[in-house]
N, C-alpha and C positions, 0 to 999 in steps of 0.2 A: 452810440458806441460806448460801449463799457470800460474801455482800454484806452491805454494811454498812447496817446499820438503828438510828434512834433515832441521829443522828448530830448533832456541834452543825454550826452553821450555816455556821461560816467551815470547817468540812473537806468540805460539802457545795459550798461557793463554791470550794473549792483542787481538786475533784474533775472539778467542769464545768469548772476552766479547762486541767487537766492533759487531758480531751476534745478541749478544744475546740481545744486547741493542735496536737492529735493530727492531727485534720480541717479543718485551715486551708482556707478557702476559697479558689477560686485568681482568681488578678488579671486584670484589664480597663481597655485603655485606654479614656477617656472624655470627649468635649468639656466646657470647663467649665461648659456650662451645666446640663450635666446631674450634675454632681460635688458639687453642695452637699449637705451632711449625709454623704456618705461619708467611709468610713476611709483616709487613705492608703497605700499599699503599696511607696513608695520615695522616701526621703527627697530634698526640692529644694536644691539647694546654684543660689546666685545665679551668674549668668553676665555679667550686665550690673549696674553700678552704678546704683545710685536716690538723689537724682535721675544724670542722665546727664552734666549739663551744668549748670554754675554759673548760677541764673537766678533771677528776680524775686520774691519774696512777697508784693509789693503791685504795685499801679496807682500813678506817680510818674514818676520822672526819675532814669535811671543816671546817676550820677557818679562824681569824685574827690573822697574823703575832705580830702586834700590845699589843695585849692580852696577850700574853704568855711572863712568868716569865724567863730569861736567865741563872735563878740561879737554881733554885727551882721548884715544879711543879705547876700548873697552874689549879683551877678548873675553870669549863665552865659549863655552861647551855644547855642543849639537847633541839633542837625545831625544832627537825623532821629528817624526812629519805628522803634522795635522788638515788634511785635506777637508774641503768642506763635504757636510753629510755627515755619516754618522762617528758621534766621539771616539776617541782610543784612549779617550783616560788619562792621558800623559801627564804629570805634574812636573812644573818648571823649579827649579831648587837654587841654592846660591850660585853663582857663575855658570847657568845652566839658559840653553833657550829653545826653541820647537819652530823648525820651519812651520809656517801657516798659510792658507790662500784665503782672499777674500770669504766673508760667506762660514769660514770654520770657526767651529768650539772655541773659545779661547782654554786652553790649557790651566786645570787649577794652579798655582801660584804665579801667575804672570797676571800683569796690570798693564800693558800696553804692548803695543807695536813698531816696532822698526823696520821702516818700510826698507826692501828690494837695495833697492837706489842706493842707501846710507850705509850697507855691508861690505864688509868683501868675504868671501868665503874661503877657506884654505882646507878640504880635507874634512873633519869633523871639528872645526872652527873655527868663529864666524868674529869678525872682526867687526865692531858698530863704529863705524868713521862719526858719526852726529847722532845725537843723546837728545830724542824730541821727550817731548813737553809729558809728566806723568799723564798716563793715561790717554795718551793719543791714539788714534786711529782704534778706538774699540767702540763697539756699536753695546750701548748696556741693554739687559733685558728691560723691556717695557718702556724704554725710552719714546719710541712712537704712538704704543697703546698700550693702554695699561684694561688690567681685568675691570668689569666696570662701567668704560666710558662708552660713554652716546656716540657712537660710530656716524650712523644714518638715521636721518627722520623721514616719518611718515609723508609723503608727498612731494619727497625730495623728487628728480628726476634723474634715474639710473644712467650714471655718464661712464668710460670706462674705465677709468678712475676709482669710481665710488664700489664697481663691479669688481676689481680688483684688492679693494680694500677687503670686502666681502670675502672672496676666493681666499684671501690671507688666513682668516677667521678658521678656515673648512667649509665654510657653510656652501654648500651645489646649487641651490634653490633658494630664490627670493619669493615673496608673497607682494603681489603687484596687481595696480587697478587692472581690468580686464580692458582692451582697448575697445573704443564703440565701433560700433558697423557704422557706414553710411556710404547715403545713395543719391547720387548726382543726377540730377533733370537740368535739361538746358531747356528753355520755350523759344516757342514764335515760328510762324508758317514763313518768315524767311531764311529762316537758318538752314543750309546745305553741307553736308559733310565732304571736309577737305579730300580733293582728288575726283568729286563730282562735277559734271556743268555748272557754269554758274548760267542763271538767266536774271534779264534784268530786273532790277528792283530787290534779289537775292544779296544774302552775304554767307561765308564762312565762318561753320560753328567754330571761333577756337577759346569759347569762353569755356568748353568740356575739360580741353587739356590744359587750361588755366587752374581749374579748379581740383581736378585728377592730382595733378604736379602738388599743388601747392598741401594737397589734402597727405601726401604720400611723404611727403617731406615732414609733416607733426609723425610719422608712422602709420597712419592710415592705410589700410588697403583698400578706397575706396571702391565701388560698384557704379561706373555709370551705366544709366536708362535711355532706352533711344530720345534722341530730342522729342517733346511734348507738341502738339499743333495748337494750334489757339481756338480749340473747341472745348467748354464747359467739360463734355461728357468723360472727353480723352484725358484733360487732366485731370479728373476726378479718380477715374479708372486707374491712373499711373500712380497718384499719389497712394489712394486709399491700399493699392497693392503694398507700397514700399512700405508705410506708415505700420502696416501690421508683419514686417520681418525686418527692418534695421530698428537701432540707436536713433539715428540722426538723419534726416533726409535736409539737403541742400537743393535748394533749388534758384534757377538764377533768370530773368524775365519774368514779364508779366505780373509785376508787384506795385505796379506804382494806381494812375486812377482813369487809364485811356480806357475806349470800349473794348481791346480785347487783352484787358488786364484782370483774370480771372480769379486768379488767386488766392486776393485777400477775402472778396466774398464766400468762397467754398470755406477756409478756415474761420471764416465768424460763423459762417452755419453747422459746421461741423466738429470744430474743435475750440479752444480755447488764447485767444489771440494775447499777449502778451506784453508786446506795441505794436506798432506801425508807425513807421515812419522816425526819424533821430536827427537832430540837428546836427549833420555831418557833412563834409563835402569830401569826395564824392560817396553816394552811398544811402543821400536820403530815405529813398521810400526805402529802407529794407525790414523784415519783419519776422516776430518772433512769436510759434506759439507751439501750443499741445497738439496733437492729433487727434483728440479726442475720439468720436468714431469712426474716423481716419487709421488707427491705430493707437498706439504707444510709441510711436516716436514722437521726436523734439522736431517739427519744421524751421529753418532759418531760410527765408526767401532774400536774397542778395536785388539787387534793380540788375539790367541785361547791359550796360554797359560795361566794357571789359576792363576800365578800371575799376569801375566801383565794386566788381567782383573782387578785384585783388584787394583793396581799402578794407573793403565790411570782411573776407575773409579774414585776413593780417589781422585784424583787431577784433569784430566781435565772433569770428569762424572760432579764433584759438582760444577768446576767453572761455566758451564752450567745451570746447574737448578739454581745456585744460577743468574745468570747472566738475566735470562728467566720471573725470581720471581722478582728483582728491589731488589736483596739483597744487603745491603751496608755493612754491617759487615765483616770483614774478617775472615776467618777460622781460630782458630785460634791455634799458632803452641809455641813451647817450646821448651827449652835449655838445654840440658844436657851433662853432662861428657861422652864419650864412654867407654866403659871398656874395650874391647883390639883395643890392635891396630889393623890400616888395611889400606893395601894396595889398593889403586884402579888406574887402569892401563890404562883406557879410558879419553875420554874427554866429555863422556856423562854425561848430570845430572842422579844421581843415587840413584833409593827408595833402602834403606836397610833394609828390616825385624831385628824386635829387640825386646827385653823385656825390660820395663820400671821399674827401683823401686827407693826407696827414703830411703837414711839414717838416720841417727838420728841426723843428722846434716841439717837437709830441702835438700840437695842438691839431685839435680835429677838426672839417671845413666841410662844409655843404652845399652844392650848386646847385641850386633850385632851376628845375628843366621849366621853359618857358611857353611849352608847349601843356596848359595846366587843364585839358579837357575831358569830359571823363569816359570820351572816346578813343582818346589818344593812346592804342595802347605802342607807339613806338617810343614814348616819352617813359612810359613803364620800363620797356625794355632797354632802354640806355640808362636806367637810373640803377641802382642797387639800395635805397632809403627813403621812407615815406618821414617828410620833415611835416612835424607835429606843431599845426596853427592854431590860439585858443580859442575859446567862443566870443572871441570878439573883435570890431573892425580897428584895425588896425595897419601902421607904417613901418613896418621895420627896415631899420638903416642895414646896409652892408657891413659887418661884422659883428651883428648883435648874435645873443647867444641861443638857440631851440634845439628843442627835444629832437630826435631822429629814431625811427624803428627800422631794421636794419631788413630786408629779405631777399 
């Protein structure tokens, strides 16, 4: 074997991304409505200052600074309304002031605002009961952005925030990685689709919609394949279809080293194997390679236990698409206290299923589920965090501090 096998995690992580960098996906312009959750693919520098134009923070009366008594109240002269939208030109003069709403022109010679609340009105004049501070309540032009500045970088991920920053600009259409296609194989001649008989010795596929969900949730619209049977010919047949019309083909069984663990031998005969096998719990055998004349897709083979599906997903599923998309943000991960102790007796890095909560104290706390099998998928399902164990054996006391990946 030519490829690296029994590898630790982060050379298995540095491996997908020197891949992934290899087969960048390629860009697409996109309205923004359709652009939330994607990657960008060329950074926004501002065009136009935000705000544009020096204008109101509240509902009041534009004035002069100048005018207003420090002791006592202040009458003014009324000479017009500035509603937000477009200017009327008004200029404010000595004892002079312009009703304003949020959002409006500020009026040339006025320097501030006197909010609603602080007035009283009589007629065509406006009484200021309290004389705020020069220059209060006015938003200045380019205070937020100025012409110039580095808005968004490349490989950020378009949140609606960042999407709205954009919209401010003018700009309609962002330029974004293209998302990959992928296509989901489940194996093994006992797998039965939910809603089916079961017969003995059978189980229920539900590592599909483990995978489907979790694939849909990065944005993926993936394609599952009928489950695969554990004959040579039929996955070769299943594979070599998908490998020549997706990105990315996931597949999950039949990866490890039993006699009907088909897999990895078809991808060393036919394409280019990448690793096999990481020193991870749960999640070992999983595996990475080309398609070679399989296709032009990326294979990622996960092991068939329904946790290690969820593990190798979470971690090396998203360093891929993230890797595929030119994402540069890292996922990102948190610190907490464990709450009991625990033993770990391996040298493999290790996802621990957990519950996340938080005191009244801010400090964050992780219950490591006790049920740590990598069949267990009810332990999955009560946990909401994969508590991150290092490559090494180890005793951690109850409230020592570990990493947490959240999903």
């Amino acid at each position: 074997m030519s490829f690296p096998t029994r590898i630790g995690f982060d050379d298995a992580l540095r491996i997908l991304g020197e891949v992934a960098a290899r087969r960048r996906l390629p860009t697409e312009r996109i309205p923004l409505a359709k652009a939330h959750g994607r990657v960008l693919a060329r950074p926004l520098v501002a065009m136009l200052p935000q705000p544009g134009f020096d204008n109101s923070a509240m509902d009041g009366f534009a004035v002069r600074h100048a005018d207003l008594s420090a002791t006592g109240e202040t009458m003014l002269q009324l000479v017009g309304e500035q509603f937000a939208g477009q200017t009327q030109e008004l200029t404010v003069g000595m004892g002079e002031c312009v009703r304003i709403t949020t959002g409006a022109p500020l009026p040339a010679g006025a320097d501030m605002i006197v909010i609603k609340e602080n007035t009283r009105l009589d007629g065509d004049r406006v009484s200021v009961l309290q004389a705020p501070k020069p220059g209060q309540h006015v938003r200045r032009a380019g205070e937020d952005v100025r012409v110039g500045d580095a808005l968004l970088a490349q490989g950020q991920v378009l949140t609606p925030s960042r999407i709205a920053l954009a919209a401010g600009q003018g700009v309609d259409r962002l330029e974004v990685a293209r998302r990959p296609t992928v296509a989901v194989f489940t194996t093994g001649d006992e797998l039965v689709e939910p809603g089916m008989q079961l017969r003995p010795g059978e189980l229920y596929n539900s590592n599909r919609e483990l995978l489907m969900g979790l694939l849909r949730a990065e944005g993926c619209e993936p394609v599952a394949w009928p489950n695969l049977s554990d004959d040579p010919a039929a996955i070769d047949a299943g594979l070599r279809h998908a490998g020549h019309a997706f990105d990315v083909v996931i597949t999950c069984g039949g990866v490890s080293a039993g006699e009907k663990d088909h897999i990895p031998a078809l991808l060393q005969a036919e394409g280019t194997v990448h690793f096999w096998k990481v020193r991870m719990k749960p999640g070992m055998p999983v595996l990475f390679a080309d398609g070679g004349r399989l296709g032009d897709a990326l294979f990622l083979c996960l092991p068939g236990n329904p946790v290690s599906v969820l593990a190798t997903c979470l971690t090396l599923g998203r360093a891929l698409l993230d890797g595929l998309q030119g994402r540069t943000e890292p996922r990102p991960r948190m610190r907490a206290r464990i709450g009991t102790g625990w033993r770990k007796s391996h040298d493999r890095l290790e996802f621990l299923r957990g519950r996340l909560s938080c005191d009244e104290a801010g400090q964050l706390h992780v219950e490591p589920n006790p049920a740590d099998g990598s069949h267990r998928m009810r332990a999955a399902a009560d946990s909401d965090a994969l508590i991150v164990l290092e490559e090494a054996e180890m005793m951690l006391a109850a409230g020592s501090i570990v990493d947490v990946l959240t999903y």
